[in-house]
N, CA and C atoms of all chains as a GROMACS GRO file, in nm:
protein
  561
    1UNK      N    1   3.158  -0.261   3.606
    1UNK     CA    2   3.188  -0.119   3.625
    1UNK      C    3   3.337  -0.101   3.655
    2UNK      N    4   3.383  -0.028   3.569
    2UNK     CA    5   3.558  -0.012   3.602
    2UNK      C    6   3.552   0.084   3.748
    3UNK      N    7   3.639   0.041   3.850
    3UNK     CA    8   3.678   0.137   3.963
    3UNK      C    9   3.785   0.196   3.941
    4UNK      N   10   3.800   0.352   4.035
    4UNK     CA   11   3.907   0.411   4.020
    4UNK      C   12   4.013   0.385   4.086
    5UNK      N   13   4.119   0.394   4.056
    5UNK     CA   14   4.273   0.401   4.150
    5UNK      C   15   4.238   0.462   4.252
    6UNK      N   16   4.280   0.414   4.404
    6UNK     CA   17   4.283   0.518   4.514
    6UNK      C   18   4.432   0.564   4.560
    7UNK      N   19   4.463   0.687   4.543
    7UNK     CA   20   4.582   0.702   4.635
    7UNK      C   21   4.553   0.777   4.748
    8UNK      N   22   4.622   0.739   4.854
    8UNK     CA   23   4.620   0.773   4.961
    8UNK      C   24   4.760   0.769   5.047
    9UNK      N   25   4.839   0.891   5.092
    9UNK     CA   26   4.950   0.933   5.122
    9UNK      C   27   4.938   0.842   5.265
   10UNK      N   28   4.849   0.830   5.402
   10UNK     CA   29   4.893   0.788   5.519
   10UNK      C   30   4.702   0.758   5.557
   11UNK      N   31   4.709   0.626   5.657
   11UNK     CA   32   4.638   0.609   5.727
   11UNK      C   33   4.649   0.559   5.857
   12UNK      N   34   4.557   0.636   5.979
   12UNK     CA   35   4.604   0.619   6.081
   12UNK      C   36   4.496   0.576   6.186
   13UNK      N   37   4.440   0.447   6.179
   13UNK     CA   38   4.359   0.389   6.280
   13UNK      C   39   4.385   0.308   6.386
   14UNK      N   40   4.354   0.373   6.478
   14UNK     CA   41   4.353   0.276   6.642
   14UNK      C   42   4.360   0.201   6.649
   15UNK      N   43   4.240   0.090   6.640
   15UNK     CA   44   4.187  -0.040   6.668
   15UNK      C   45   4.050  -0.087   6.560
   16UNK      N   46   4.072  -0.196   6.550
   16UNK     CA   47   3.968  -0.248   6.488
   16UNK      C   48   3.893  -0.390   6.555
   17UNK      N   49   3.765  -0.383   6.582
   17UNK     CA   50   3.722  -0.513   6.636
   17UNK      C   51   3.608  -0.578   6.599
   18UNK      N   52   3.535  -0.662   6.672
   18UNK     CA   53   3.390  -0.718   6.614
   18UNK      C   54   3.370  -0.771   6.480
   19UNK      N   55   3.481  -0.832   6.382
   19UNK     CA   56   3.392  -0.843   6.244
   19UNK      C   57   3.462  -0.699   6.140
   20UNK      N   58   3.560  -0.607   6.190
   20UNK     CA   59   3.518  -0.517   6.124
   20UNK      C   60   3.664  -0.513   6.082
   21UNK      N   61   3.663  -0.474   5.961
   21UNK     CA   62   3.819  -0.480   5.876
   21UNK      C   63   3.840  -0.334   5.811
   22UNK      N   64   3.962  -0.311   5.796
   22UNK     CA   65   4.062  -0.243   5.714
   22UNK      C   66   4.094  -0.299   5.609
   23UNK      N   67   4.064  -0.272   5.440
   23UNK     CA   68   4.108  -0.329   5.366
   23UNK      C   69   4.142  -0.219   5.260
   24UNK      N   70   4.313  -0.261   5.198
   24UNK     CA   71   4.316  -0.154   5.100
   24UNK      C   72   4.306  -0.234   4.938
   25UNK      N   73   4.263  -0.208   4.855
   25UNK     CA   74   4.275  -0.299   4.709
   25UNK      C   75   4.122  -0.301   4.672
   26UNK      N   76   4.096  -0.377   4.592
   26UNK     CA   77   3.941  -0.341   4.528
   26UNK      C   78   3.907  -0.531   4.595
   27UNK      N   79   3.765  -0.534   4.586
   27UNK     CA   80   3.699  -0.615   4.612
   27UNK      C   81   3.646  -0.630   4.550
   28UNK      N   82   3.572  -0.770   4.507
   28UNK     CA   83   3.443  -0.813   4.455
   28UNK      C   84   3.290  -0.830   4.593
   29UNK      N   85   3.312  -0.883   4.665
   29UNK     CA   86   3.185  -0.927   4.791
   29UNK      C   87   3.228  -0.887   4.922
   30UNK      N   88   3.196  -0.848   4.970
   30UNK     CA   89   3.199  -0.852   5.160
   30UNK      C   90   3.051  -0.845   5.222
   31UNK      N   91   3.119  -0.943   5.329
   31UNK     CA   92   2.928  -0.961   5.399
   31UNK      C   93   2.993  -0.957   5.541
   32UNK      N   94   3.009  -0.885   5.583
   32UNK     CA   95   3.043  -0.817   5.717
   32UNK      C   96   2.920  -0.912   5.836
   33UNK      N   97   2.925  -1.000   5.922
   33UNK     CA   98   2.805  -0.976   6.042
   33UNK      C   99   2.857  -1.022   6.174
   34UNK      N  100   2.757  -0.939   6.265
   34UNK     CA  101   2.792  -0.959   6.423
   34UNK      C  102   2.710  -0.936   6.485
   35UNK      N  103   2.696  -1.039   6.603
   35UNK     CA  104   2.558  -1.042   6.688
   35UNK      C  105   2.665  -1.036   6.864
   36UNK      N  106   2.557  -0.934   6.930
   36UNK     CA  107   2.656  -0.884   7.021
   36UNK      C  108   2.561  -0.910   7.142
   37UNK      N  109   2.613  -0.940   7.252
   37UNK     CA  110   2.511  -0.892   7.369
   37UNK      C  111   2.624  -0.859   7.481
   38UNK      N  112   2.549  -0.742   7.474
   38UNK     CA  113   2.647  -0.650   7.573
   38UNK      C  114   2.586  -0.593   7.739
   39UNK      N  115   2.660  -0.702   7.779
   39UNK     CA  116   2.612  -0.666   7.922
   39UNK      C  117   2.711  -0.573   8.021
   40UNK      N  118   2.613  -0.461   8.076
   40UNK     CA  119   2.700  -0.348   8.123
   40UNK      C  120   2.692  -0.416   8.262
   41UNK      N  121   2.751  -0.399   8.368
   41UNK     CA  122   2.704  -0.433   8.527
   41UNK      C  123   2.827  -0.290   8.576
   42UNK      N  124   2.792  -0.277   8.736
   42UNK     CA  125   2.854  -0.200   8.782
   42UNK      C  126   3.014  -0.258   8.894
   43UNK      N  127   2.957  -0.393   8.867
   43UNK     CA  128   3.103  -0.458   8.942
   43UNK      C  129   3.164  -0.545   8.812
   44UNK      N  130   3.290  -0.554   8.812
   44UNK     CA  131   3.343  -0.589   8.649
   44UNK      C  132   3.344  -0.785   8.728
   45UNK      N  133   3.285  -0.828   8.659
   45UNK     CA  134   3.339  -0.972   8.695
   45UNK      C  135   3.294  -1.061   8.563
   46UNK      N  136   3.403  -1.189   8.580
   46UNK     CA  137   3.348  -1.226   8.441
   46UNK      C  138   3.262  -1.375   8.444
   47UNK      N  139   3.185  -1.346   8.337
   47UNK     CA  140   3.016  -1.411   8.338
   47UNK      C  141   3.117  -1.551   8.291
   48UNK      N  142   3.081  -1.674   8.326
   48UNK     CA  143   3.153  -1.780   8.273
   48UNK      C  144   3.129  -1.828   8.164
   49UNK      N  145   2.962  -1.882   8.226
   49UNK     CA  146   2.911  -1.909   8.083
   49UNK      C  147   2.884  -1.834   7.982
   50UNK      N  148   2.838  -1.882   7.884
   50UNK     CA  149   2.783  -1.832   7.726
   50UNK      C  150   2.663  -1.865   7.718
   51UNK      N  151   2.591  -1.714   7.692
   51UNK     CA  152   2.506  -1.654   7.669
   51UNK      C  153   2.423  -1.729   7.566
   52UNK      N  154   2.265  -1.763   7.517
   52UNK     CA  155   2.247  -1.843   7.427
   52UNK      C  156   2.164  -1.680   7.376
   53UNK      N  157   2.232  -1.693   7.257
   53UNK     CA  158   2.185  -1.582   7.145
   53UNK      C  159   1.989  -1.598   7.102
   54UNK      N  160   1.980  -1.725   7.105
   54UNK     CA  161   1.826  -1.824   7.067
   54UNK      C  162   1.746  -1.772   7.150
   55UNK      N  163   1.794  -1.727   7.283
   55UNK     CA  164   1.654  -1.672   7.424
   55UNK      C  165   1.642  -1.512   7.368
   56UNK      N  166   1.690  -1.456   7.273
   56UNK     CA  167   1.651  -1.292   7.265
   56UNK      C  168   1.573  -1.293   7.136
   57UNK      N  169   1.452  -1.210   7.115
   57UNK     CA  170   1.383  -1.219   6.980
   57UNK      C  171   1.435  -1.146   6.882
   58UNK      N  172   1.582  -1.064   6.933
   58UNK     CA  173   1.620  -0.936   6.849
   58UNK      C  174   1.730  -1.033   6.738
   59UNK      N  175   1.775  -1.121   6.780
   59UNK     CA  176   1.857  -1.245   6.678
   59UNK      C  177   1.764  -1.326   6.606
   60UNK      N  178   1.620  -1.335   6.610
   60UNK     CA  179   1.555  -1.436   6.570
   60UNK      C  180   1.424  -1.356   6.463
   61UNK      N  181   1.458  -1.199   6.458
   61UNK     CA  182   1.382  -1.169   6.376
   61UNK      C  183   1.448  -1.115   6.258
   62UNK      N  184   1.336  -1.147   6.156
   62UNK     CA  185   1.341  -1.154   6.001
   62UNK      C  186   1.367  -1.037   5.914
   63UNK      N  187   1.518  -1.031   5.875
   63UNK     CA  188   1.537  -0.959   5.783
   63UNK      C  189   1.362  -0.890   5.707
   64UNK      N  190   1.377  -0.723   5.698
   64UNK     CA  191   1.259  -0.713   5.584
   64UNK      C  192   1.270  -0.709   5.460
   65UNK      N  193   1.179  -0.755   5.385
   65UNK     CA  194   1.225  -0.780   5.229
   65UNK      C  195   1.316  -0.672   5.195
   66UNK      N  196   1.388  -0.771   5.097
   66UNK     CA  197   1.480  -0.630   5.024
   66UNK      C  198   1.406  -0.611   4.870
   67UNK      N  199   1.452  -0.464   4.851
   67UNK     CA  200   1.376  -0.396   4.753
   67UNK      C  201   1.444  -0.490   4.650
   68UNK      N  202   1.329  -0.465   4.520
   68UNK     CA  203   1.410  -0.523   4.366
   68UNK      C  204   1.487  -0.514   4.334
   69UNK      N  205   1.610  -0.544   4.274
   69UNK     CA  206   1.760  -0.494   4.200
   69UNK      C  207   1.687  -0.370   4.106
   70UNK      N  208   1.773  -0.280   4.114
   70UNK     CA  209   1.772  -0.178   4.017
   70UNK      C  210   1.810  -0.200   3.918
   71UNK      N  211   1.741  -0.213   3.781
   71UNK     CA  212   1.804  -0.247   3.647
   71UNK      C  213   1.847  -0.100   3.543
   72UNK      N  214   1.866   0.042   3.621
   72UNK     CA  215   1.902   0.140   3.530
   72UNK      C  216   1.989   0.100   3.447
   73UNK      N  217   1.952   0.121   3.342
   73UNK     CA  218   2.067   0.138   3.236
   73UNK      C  219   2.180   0.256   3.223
   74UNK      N  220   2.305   0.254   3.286
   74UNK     CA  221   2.398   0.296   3.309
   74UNK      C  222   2.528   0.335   3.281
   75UNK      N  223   2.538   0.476   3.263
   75UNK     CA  224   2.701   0.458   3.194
   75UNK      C  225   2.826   0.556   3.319
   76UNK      N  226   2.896   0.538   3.320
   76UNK     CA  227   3.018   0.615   3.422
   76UNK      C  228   3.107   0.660   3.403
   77UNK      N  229   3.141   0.771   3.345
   77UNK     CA  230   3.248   0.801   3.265
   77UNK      C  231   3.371   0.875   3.376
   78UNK      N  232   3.500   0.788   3.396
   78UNK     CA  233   3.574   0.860   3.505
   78UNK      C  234   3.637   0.937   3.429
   79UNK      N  235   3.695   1.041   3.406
   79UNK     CA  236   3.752   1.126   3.350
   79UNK      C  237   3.889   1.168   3.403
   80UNK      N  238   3.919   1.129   3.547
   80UNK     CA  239   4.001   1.102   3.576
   80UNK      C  240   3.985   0.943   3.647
   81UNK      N  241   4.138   0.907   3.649
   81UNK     CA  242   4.103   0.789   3.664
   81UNK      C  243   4.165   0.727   3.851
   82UNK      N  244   4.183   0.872   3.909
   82UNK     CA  245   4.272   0.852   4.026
   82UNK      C  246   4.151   0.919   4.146
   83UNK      N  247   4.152   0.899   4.233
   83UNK     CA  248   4.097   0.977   4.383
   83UNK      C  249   4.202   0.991   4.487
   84UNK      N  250   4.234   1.117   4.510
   84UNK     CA  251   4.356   1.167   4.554
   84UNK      C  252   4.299   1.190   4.714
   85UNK      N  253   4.358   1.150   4.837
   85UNK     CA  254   4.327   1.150   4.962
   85UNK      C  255   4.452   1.189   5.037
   86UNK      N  256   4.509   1.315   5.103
   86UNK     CA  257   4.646   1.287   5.176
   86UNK      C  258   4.630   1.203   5.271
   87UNK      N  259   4.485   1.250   5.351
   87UNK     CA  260   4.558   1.148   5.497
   87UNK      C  261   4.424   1.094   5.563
   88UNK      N  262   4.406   0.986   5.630
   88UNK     CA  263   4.291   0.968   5.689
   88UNK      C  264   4.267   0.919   5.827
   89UNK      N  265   4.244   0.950   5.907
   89UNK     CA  266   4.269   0.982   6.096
   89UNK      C  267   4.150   0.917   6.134
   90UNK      N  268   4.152   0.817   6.179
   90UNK     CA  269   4.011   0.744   6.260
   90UNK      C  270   4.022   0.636   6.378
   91UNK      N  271   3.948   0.691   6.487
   91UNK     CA  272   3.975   0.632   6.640
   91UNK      C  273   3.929   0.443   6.596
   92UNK      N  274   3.849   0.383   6.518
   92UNK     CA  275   3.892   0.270   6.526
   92UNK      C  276   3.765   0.250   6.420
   93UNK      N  277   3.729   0.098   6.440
   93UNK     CA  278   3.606   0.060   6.321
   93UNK      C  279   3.548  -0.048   6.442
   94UNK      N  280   3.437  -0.069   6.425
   94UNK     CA  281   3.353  -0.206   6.531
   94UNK      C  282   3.255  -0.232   6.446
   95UNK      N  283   3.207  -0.371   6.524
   95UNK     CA  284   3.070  -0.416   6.485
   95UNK      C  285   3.024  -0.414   6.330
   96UNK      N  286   3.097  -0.522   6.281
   96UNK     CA  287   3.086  -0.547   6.154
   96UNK      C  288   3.083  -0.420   6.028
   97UNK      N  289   3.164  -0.357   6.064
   97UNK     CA  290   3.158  -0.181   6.018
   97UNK      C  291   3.308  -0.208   5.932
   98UNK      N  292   3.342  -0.132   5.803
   98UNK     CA  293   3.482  -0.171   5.712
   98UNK      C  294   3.522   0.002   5.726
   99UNK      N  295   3.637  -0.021   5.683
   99UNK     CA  296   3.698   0.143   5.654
   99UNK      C  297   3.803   0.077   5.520
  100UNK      N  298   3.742   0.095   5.403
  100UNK     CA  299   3.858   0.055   5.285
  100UNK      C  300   3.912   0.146   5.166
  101UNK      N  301   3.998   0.136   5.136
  101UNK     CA  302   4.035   0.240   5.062
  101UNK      C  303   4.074   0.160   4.923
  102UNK      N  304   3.964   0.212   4.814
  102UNK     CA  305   3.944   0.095   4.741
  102UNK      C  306   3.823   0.106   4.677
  103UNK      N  307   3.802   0.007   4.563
  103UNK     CA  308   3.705  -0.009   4.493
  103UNK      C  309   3.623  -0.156   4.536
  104UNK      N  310   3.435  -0.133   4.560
  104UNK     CA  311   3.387  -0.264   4.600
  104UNK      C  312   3.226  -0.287   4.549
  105UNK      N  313   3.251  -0.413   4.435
  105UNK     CA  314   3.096  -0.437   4.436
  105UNK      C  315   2.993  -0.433   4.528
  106UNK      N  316   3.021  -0.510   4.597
  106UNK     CA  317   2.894  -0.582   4.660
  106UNK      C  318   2.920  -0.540   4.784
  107UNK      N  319   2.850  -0.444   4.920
  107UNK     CA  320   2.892  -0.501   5.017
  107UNK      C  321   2.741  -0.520   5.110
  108UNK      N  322   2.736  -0.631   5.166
  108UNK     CA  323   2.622  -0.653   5.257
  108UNK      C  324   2.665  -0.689   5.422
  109UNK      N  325   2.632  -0.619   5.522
  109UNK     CA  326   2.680  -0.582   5.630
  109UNK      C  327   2.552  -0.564   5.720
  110UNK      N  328   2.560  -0.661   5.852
  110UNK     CA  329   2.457  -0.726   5.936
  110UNK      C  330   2.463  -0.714   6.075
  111UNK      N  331   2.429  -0.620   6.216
  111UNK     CA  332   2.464  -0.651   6.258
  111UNK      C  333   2.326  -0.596   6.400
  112UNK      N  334   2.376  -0.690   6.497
  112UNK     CA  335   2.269  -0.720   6.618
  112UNK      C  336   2.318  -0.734   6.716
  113UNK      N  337   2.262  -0.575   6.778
  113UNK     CA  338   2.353  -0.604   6.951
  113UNK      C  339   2.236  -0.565   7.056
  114UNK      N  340   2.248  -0.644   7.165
  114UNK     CA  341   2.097  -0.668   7.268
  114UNK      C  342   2.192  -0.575   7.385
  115UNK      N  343   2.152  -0.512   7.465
  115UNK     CA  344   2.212  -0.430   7.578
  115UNK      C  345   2.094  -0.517   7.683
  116UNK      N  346   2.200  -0.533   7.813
  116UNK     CA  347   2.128  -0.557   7.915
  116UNK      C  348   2.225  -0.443   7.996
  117UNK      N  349   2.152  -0.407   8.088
  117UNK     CA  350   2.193  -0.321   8.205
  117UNK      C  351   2.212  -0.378   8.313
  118UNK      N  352   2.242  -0.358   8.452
  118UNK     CA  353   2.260  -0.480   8.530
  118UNK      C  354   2.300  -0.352   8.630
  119UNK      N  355   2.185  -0.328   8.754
  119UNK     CA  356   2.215  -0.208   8.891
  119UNK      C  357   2.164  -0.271   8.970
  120UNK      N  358   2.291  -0.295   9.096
  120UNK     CA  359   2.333  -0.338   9.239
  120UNK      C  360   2.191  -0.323   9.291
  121UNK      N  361   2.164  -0.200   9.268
  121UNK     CA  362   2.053  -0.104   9.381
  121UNK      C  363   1.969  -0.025   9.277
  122UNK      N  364   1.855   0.020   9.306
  122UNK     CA  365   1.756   0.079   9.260
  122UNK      C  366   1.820   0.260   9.247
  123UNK      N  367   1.816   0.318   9.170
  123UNK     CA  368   1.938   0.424   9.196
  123UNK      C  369   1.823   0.575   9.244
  124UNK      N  370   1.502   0.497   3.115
  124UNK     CA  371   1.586   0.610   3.194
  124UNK      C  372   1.734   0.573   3.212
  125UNK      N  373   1.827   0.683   3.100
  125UNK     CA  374   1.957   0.669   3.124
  125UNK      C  375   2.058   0.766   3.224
  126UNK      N  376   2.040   0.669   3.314
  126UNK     CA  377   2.171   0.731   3.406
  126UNK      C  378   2.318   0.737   3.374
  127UNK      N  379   2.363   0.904   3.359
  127UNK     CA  380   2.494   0.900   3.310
  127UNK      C  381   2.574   0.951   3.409
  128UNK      N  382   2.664   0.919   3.454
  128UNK     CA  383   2.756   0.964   3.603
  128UNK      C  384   2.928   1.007   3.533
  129UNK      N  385   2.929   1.111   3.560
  129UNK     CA  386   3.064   1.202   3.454
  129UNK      C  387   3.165   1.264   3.652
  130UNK      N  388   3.259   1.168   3.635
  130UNK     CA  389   3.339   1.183   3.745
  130UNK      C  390   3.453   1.247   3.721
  131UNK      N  391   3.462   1.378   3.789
  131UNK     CA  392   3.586   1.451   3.722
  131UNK      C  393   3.675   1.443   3.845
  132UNK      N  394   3.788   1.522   3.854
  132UNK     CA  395   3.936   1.528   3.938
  132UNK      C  396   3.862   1.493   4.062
  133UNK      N  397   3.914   1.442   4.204
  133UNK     CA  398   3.852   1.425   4.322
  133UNK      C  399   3.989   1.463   4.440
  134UNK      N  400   4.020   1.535   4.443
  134UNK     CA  401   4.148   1.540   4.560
  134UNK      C  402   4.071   1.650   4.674
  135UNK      N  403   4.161   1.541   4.794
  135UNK     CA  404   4.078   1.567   4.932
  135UNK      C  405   4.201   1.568   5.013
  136UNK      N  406   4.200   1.646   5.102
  136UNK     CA  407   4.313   1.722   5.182
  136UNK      C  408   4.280   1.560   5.315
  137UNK      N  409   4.276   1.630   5.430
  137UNK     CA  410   4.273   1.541   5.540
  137UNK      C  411   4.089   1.488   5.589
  138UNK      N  412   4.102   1.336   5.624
  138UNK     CA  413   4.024   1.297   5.650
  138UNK      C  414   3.989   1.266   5.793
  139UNK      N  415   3.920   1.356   5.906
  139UNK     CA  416   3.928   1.287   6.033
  139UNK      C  417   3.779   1.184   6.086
  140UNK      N  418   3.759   1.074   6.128
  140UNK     CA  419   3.655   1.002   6.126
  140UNK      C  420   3.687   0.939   6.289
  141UNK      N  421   3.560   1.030   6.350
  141UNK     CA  422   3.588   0.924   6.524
  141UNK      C  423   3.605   0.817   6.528
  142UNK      N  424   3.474   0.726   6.470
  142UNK     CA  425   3.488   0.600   6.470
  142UNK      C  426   3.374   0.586   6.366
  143UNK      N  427   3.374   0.420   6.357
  143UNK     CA  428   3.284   0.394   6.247
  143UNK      C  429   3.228   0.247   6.302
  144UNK      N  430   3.108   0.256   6.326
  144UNK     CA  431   3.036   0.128   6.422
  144UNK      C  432   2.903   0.039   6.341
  145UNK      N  433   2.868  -0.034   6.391
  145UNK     CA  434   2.757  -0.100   6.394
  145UNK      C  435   2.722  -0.062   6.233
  146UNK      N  436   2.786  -0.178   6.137
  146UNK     CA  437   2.714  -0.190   6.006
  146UNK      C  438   2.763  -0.091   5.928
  147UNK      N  439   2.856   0.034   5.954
  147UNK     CA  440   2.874   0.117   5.880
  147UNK      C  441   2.966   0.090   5.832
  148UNK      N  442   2.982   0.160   5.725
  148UNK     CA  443   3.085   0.164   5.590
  148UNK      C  444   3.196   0.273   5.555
  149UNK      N  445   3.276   0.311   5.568
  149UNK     CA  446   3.406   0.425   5.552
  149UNK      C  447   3.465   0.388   5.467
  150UNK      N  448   3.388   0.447   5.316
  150UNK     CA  449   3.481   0.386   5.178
  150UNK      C  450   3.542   0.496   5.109
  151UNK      N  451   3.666   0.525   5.026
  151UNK     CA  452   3.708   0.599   4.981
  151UNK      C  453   3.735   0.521   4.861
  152UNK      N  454   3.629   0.535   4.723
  152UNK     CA  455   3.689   0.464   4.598
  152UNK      C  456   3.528   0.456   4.554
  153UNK      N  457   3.516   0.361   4.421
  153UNK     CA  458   3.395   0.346   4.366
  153UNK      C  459   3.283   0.230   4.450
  154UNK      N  460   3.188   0.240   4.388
  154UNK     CA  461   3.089   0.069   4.450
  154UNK      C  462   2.964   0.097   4.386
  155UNK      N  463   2.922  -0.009   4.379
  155UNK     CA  464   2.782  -0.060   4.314
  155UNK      C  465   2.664  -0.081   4.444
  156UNK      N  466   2.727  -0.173   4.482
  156UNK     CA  467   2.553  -0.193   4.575
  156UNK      C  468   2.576  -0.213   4.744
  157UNK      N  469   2.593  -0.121   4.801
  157UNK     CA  470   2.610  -0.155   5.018
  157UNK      C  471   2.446  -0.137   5.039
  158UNK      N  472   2.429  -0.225   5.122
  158UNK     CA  473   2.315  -0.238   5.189
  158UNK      C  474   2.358  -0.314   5.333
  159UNK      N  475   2.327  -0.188   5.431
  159UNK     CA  476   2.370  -0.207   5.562
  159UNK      C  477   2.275  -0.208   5.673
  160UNK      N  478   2.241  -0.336   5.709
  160UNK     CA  479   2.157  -0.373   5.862
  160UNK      C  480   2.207  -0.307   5.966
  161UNK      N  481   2.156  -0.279   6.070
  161UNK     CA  482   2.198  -0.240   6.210
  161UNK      C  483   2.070  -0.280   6.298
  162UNK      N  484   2.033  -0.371   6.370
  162UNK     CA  485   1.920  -0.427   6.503
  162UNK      C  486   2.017  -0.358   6.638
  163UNK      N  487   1.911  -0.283   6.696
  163UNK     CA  488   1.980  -0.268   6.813
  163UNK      C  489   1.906  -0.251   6.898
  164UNK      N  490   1.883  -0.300   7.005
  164UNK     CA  491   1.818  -0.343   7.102
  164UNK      C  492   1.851  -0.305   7.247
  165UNK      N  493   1.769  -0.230   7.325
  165UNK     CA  494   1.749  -0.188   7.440
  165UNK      C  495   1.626  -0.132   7.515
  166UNK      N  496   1.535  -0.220   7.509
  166UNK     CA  497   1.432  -0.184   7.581
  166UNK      C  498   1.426  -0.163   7.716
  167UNK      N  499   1.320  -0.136   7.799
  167UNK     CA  500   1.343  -0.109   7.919
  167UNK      C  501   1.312  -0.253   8.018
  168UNK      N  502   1.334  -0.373   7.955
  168UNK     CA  503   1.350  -0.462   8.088
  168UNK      C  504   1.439  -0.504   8.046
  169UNK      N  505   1.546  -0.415   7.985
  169UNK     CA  506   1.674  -0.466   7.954
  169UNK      C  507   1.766  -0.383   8.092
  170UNK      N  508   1.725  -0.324   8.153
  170UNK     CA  509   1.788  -0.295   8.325
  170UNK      C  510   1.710  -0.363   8.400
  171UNK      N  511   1.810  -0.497   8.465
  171UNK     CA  512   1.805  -0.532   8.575
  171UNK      C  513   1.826  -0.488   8.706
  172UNK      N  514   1.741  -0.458   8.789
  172UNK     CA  515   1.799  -0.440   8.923
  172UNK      C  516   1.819  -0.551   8.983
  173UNK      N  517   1.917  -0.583   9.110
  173UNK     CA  518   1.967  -0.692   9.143
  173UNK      C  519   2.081  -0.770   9.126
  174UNK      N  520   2.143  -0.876   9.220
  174UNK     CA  521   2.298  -0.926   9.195
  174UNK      C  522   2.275  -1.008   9.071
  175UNK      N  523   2.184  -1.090   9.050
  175UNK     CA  524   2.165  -1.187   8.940
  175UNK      C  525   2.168  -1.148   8.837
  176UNK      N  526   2.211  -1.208   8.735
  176UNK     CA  527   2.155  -1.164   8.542
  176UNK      C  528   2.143  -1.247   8.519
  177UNK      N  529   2.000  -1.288   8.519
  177UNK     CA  530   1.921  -1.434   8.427
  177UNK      C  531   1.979  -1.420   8.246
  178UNK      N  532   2.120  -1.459   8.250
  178UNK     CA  533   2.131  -1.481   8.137
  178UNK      C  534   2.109  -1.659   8.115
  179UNK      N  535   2.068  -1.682   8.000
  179UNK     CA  536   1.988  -1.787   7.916
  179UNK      C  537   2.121  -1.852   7.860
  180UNK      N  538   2.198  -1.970   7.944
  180UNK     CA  539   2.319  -2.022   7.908
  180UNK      C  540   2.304  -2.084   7.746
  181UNK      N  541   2.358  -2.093   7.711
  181UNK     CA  542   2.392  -2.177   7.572
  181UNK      C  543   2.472  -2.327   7.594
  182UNK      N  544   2.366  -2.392   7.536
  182UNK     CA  545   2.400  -2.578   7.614
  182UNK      C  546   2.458  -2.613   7.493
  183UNK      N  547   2.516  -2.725   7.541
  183UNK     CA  548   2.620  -2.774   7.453
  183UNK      C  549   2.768  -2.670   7.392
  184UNK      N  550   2.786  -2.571   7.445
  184UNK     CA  551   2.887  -2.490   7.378
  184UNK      C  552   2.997  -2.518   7.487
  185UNK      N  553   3.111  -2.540   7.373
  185UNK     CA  554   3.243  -2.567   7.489
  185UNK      C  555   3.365  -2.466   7.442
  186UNK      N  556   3.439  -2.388   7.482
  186UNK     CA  557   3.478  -2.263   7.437
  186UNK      C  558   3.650  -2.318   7.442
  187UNK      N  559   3.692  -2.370   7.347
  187UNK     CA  560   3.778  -2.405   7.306
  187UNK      C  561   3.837  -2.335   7.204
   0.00000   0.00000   0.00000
C-alpha cells in the first residue's frame, strides 16, 4: 500500500516514557510492550527489591485469539498525495503508547499494569 | 467484496492531545493493521492496609 507524505509545520511534546516513542518517517513493524506494577503508598520510600512479575496472574494470562487476517480485496486511491497538519500539542506519550507522524504497516502494541494501593491506616 | 478508499485533500489546522497512554496510538499518516492490548489491573485486594507490601521479590535478578 503506497503511504502518504506527512507534513507537519511544529511538534510539541513533554515527555515520553515506558516503551513509548515519537517517531517521524514511515515504518514497516512496531511492537510496542510494557508490563508495569505500580505501587502507590502514602510515605514515598524506595522498595529495594524487584518485584517478581511471575506472582501476579494479570502477566501470566493469555492473549485472546486474534481474529483471521482480513483478505478484502482492495484498492486506495490518494488523490492527493500530502496530509497537511500545522501543529501538534501533546502533554507526553506512556506505556507502550507511539505518537508518529508518518506512514505504518504493522503496529502491535501490549501492555500490563497491576496497581497495588498501600494505606498506613484504615481511612 | 471490493473495497475502494478515494482519499482527497486532508489539511488540519492545530492538533491538541493531553496525553496518550497504555497501548494507544497517535498517528497522523496512512496504516494497514494496529491492534492494541491494554490489561489493567486493580482489584480490590489490590489496597493494602498496613506498613508492609508483601511484594513477591524476583530471585536471581541483579540490577546492574
Amino acid at each position: 500500500m503506497n503511504k502518504r507524505t506527512v507534513v507537519t509545520e511544529s511538534v510539541h511534546v513533554n515527555s515520553f516514557t515506558i516503551s513509548s516513542g515519537f517517531l517521524i518517517g514511515d515504518l514497516e513493524r512496531l511492537t510496542p510492550t510494557s508490563r508495569v506494577i505500580a505501587i502507590q503508598r502514602e510515605n514515598p520510600e524506595v522498595i529495594e527489591e524487584n518485584a517478581d512479575f511471575n506472582s501476579y496472574p494479570i502477566f501470566q494470562r493469555e492473549l485472546p485469539p486474534l481474529l483471521p487476517p482480513l483478505s478484502l480485496p482492495s484498492v486506495f486511491h490518494h488523490h492527493r498525495n500530502e496530509i497537511c497538519v500545522d501543529s501538534v500539542t501533546s502533554f507526553g506519550a506512556s506505556t507502550a503508547s507511539t505518537i508518529q507522524i508518518g506512514g505504518i504497516s504493522y503496529i502491535d502494541a501490549h501492555s500490563r499494569v497491576k496497581h497495588i494501593r498501600v494505606l498506613s491506616d484504615e481511612q | 467484496m471490493n473495497y475502494t478508499v478515494h482519499n482527497y485533500g486532508l489539511d488540519i489546522g492545530n492538533i491538541d492531545v493531553s496525553s496518550v497512554a497504555s497501548s494507544s496510538v497517535f498517528l497522523i499518516g496512512d496504516s494497514e493493521t494496529i491492534r492494541l492490548y491494554s490489561y489493567y489491573d486493580t482489584p480490590p485486594e489490590s489496597l493494602i492496609i498496613g506498613p508492609f507490601v508483601p511484594i513477591e521479590q524476583e530471585e536471581g535478578f541483579t540490577d546492574e
